[in-house]
N, C-alpha and C positions, 0 to 999 in steps of 0.2 A: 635742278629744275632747268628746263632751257628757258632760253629767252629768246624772245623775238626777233627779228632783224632789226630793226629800227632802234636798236638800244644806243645807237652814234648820234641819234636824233639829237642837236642843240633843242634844251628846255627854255621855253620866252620866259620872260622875264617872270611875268605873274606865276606861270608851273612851276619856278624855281621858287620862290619865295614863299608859294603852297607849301611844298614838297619842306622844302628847311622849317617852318611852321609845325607842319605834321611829325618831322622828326624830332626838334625841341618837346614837343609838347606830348608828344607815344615810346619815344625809344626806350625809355630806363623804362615803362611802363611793359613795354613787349620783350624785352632782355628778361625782368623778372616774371615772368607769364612761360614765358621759354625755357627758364633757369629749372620750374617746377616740373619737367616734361624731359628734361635731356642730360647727359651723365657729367657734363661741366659748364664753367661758364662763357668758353673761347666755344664750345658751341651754339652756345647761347647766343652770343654775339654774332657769331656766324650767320645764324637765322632770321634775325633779326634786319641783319647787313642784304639776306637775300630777300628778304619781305622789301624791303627798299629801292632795294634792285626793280624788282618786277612792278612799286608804285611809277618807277619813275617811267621805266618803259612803259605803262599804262596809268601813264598820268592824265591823258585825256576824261579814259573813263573813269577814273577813281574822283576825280573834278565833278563830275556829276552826280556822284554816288553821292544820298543826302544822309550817310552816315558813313565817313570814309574811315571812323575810328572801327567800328564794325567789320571794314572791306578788309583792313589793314590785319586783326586779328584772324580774320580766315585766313589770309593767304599765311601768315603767320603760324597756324594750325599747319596747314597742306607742309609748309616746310620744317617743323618739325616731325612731321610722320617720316617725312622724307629723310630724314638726318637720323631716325631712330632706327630706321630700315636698312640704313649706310651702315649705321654703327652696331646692328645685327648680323650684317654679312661680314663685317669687319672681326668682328667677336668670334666669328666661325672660324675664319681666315686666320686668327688668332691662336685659336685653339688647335688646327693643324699643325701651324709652326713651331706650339708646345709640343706635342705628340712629335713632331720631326726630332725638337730639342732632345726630346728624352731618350730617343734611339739612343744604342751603346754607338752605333754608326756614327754620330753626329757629335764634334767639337765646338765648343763654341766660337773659338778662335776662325773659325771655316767658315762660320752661320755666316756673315758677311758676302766672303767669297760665293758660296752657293747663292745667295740673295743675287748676288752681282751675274751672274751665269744664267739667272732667269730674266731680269731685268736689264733694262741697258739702265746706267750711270745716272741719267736726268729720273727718268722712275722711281729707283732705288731712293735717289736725296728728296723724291718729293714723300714716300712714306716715311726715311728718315725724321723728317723735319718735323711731322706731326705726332705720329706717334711711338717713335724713342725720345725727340728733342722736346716733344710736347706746346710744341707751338699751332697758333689756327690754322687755318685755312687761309685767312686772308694775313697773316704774317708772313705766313710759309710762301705764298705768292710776290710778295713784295720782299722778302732775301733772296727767293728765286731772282727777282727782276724781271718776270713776267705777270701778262694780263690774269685774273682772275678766272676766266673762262681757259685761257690753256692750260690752267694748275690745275682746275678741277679734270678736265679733257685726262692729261696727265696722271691725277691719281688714281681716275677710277680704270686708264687701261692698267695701270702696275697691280692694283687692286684684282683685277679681272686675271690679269697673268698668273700671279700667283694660286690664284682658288685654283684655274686649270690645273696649272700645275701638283697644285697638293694632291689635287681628288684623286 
């Protein structure tokens, strides 16, 4: 999901103590509401973490919404469609690389090196890290040591490269 510009905005004092309020009182609630709808629970958390994201960037308006637990669940919705529809192309993307695996052509010991020859190095370790290592999204961002928004930036071109490439 993108986000706005304004997401550097400093939150006043009272948006901030909204915002922590709303998350004590929703997150374990929207984690399992997410858990029901998506294939683990680092996604789930993911969704969640992005539902968040986009309160805080639209913390103005979610302040005036006179049912922000409601506002919170749609956007919550919209981002796990989104994360279903990732992990459907992902799935494809998946299935290719089996079909690659099975060629008599194809060593395993090589799978790597080919991976490395479509992608550059940062690419490569950023679908490592998720799904062979099995770590989240916002894990994988922070062993990276980068921002959240350049990891996803990040996955989804190495993502993108490789479908070219398979088809």
């Amino acid at each position: 999901m993108e986000r706005e510009a304004n997401t550097a905005r400093q939150l006043t004092k009272e948006e901030r103590e909204y915002l922590e309020e709303l998350y004590s009182s929703m997150a374990n609630f929207l984690k399992n509401l997410a858990k029901l709808h998506l294939y683990d629970a680092n996604s789930a958390e993911d969704a969640v973490q992005e539902t968040f994201i986009v309160a805080q960037v639209r913390i103005q308006i979610l302040m005036e919404k006179p049912d922000p637990k409601a506002w919170l669940i749609n956007v919550l919705k919209h981002n796990v469609l989104h994360e279903n529809r990732a992990m459907q192309r992902f799935r494809q993307l998946y299935q290719k690389i089996e079909l690659y695996m099975e060629s008599p052509y194809a060593e395993d010991r090589y799978f790597e090196q080919d991976l490395l020859k479509l992608l550059d190095k940062e690419e490569y370790e950023v679908l490592k890290l998720v799904y062979i290592d099995g770590h989240s999204d916002m894990e994988a961002s922070e062993i990276l040591g980068i921002k959240y928004d350049a990891y996803r930036k990040r996955k989804q071109t190495a993502k993108r490269k490789l479908l070219e490439e398979l088809d």
